[in-house]
C-alpha positions, -999 to +999 in steps of 0.1 A: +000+000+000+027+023+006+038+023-030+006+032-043+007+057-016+038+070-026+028+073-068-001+091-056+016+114-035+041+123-064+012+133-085-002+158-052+037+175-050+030+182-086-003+199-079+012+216-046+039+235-068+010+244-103-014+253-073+012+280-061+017+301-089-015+311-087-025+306-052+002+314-031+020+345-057+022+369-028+048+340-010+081+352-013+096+319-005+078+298-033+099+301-063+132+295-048+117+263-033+113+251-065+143+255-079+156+234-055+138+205-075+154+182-102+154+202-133+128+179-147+100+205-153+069+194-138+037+201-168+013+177-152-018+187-150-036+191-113-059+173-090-095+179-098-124+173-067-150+148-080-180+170-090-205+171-057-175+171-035-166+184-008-195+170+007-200+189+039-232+179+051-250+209+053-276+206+028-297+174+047-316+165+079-314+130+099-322+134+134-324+096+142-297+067+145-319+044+126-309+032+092-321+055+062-306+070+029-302+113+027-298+133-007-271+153+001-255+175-026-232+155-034-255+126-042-276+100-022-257+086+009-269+053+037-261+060+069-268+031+096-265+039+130-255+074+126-274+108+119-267+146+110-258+165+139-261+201+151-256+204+183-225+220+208-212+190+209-208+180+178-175+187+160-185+205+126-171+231+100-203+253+098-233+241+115-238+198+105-217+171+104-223+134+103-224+119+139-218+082+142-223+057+170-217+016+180-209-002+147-223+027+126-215+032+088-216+062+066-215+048+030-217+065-006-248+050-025-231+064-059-198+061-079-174+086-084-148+080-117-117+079-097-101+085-065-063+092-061-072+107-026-094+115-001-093+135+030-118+136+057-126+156+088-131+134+121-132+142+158-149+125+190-184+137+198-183+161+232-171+142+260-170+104+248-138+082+245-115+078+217-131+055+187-117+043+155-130+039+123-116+026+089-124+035+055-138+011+027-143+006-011-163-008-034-157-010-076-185-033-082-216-012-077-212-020-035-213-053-041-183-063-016-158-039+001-124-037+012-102-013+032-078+015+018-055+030+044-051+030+080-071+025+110-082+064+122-082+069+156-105+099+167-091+110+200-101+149+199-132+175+202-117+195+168-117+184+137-085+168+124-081+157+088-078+119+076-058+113+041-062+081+021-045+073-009-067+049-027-053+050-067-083+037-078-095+042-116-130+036-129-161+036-109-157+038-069-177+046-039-165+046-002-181+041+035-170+055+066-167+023+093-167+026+128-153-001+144-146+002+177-180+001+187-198+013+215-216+039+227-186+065+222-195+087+189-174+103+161-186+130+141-175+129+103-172+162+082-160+176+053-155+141+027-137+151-003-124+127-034-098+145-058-092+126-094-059+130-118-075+162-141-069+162-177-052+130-193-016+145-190+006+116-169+028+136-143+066+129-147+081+113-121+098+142-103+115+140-068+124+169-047+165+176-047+188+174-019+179+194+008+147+199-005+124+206+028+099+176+012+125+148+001+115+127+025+080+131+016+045+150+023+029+135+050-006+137+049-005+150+014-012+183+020-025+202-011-018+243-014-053+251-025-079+266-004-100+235-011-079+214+019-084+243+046-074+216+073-042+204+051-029+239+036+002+231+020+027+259+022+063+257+006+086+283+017+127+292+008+133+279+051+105+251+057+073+238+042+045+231+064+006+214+065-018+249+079-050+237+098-071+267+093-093+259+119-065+249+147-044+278+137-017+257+136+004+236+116-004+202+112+033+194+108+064+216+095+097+195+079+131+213+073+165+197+064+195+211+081+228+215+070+259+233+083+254+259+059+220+272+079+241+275+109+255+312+114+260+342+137+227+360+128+213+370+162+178+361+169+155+382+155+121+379+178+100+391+151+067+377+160+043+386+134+011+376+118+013+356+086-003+380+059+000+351+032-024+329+044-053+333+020-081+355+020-107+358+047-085+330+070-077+341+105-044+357+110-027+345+144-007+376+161+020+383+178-006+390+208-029+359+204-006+336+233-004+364+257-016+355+292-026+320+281+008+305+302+017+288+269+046+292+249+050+308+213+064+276+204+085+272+172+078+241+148+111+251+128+134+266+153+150+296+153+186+284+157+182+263+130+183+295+106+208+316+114+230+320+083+210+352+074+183+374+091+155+369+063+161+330+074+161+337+111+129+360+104+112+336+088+105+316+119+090+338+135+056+341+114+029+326+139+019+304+113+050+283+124+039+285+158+023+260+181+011+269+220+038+248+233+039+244+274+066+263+287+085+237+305+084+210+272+092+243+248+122+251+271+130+220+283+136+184+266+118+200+234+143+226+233+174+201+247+167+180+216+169+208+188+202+219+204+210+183+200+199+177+167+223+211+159+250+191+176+249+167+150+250+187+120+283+204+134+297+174+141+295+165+107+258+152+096+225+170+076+195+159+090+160+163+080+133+168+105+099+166+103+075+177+136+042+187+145+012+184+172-017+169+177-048+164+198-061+192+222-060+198+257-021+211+269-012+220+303+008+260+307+022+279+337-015+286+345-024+249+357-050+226+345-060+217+309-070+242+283-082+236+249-077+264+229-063+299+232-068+337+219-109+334+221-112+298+212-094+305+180-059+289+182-059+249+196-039+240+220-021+202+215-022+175+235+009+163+222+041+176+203+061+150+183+090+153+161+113+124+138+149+134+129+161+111+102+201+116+109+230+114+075+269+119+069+273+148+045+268+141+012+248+140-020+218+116-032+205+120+003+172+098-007+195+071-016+218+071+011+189+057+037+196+026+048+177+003+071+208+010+100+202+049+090+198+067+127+162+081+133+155+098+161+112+101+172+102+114+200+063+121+214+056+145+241+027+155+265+022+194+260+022+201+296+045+216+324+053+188+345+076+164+319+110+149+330+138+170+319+157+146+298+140+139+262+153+108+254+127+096+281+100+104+254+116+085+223+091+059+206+092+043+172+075+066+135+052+040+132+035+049+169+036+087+150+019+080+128-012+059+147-013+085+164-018+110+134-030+087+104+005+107+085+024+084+061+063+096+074+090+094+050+072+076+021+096+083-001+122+064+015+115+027-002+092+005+014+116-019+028+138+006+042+109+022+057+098-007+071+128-011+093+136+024+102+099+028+115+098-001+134+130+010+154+132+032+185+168+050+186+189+040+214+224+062+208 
């Protein structure tokens, strides 16, 4: 699965970089990013969303759990033990979203002509426990069903985005599953299905050394308003997945050589990001004051000091994440000067991190949920995977299976132990955690071994 996960996310880099010449023209950053890439020009032509979608579930009603079929704009959908919900509790981007319970299943009664991906908002239903759920298909009219992807694990009140990679040609439909049954609920929002446009087939193109994404995109994130909750953004320092509605990134990933490392002084810029597009909250500067949570850095500033423009660059609060004080100063900030350690001594690493969940604990005590008016989330967790190389060229090839990765996952809360290679765990526990496909660009065997392992140097 992980090589059809791989061609498909090829064919979403190639929409990321068409997307920004006309989406993201006011970003500085953009064009020097790609001419990092091979010199390969990319001409493919770019994701389309299957006509109907994004189906957001605003245009039915289905107050009850019992088993009944709802026109919805995007066409006719079943949905068995589940309903459209409304209420506080449920987690929704406008004012419905599918809420499901027990065993329940949401499921397509129509085909679409192709899926290469789709990306779906999920969350837990007010106070319940965690669920999971699965994604299914069916080429055969619904006539049997099998899986695509991951098992999801829903384990937060706000919406996080699920990406599949199905690949599929011809005539598909898909159902949501809920497996873990029970009476905890998930709500389900926000379903969209993208097909290759045009009949142009992209060229295989891979991002250069020290390209931010050579290691790969993780959840696919596309840089078209479109995926509001998986905003890619490519930038001359990092690239990063935007969660419009968390304020956050989803994940940032950065390669670091000695070259980035200079005398530039920090520059403490805080600033809003004026490039995120139109009409989409703008953290400030302001937004984490008095909230006893840190302005904490996804890309650090010491890993950009060869110029001030680079140094600068860190500080937009789009890079930010409200980061407990004691994990942002302590083993979160032990590690990057580690990780800097390395790269003198000799190495280039590439490091991809992020945060998920919500509910952190700051300097103020207890748990809070989100910040700045209920507008920026605040994690439950911050996680980061360093994948560690000698200098050198062909970095992509160089990966071995005995290739030093170093993941770590940390609560986002005051009281951690000092010492952060307490919190080191395996990519493969990552990405449970997150339903992200980590370094799939690194061959599947390779990947298979580095994943599994939990660095012990």
């Amino acid at each position: 699965m992980k090589a059809l996960k791989k061609l498909s996310l090829l064919a979403v880099l190639c929409l990321g970089l068409a997307a920004c010449k006309k989406e993201n023209q006011t970003l500085p950053d953009s064009g020097l990013f790609e001419q990092k890439l091979n010199s390969k020009a990319v001409t493919a032509s770019a994701q389309a969303i299957a006509a109907g979608f994004p189906e957001t579930f605003e245009s039915g009603t289905k107050g009850s759990y019992t088993t009944a079929s709802v026109t919805l704009s995007s066409g006719s959908w079943s949905l068995n033990d589940a309903l459209i919900g409304n209420l506080a509790a449920d987690a929704k981007n406008g004012s419905q979203s599918v809420r499901i319970r027990n065993t329940g299943i949401l499921s397509m009664n129509f085909d679409v002509n192709g899926a290469d991906v789709v990306t779906i908002a999920h969350a837990k239903y007010g106070t319940d426990a965690n669920s999971t759920w699965q994604l299914w298909y069916s080429t055969n009219g619904g006539s049997s069903w099998q899986q695509t992807g991951s098992t999801i694990t829903s384990s937060t009140t706000t919406l996080a985005t699920a990406t599949f990679n199905p690949a599929i040609s011809g005539n598909v439909r898909f159902q949501v599953r809920k497996i873990s049954g029970g009476t905890a609920r998930i709500n389900i929002d926000d379903f969209s299905i993208s097909t290759g446009g045009g009949t142009t087939t992209p060229p295989t193109t891979t991002p250069g050394d020290n390209s931010h994404l050579l290691l790969g995109n993780p959840s696919n994130a596309v840089a078209s308003i479109s995926y509001p909750e998986n905003y890619l953004m490519e930038r001359t320092y990092y690239s990063s997945s935007y969660s419009k509605s968390r304020a956050t990134p989803n994940w940032v990933s950065w390669h670091i050589g000695s070259s980035d490392l200079g005398s530039t002084p920090r520059q403490d810029d805080f600033r809003a990001d004026n490039t995120l597009p139109a009409g989409w909250y703008q953290v400030s500067s302001s937004s984490y004051s008095g909230s006893g949570f840190d302005r904490g850095h996804n890309c650090p500033s010491a890993d950009r000091t060869a110029s001030v423009a680079a140094n600068s660059s860190t500080f937009l609060m789009s890079n930010m994440m409200a980061q407990a004080p004691n994990n942002n100063q302590g083993p979160w900030a032990d590690l990057e000067n580690y990780t800097r350690s390395l790269v003198t001594a000799g190495n280039e690493v590439y490091v991809i991190c992020g945060s998920y969940g919500s509910g952190g604990s700051g300097s103020n005590g207890g748990t809070t949920y989100t910040i700045d008016n209920g507008r920026v989330n605040v994690p439950s967790n911050t996680w980061k995977v360093i994948v560690v190389l000698p200098n050198g060229n062909n970095d992509l090839s160089r990966i071995t299976s005995s290739t030093r990765v170093i993941t770590v996952n940390m609560l986002n809360t005051n009281g951690l132990n000092t010492n952060w290679k307490t919190y080191r765990t395996t990519v493969n526990s990552i990405e449970s955690a997150t339903g992200y496909d980590l370094l799939s660009n690194v061959p599947t065997s390779i990947q298979n071994a580095i994943e599994a392992a939990t660095d012990n140097q």
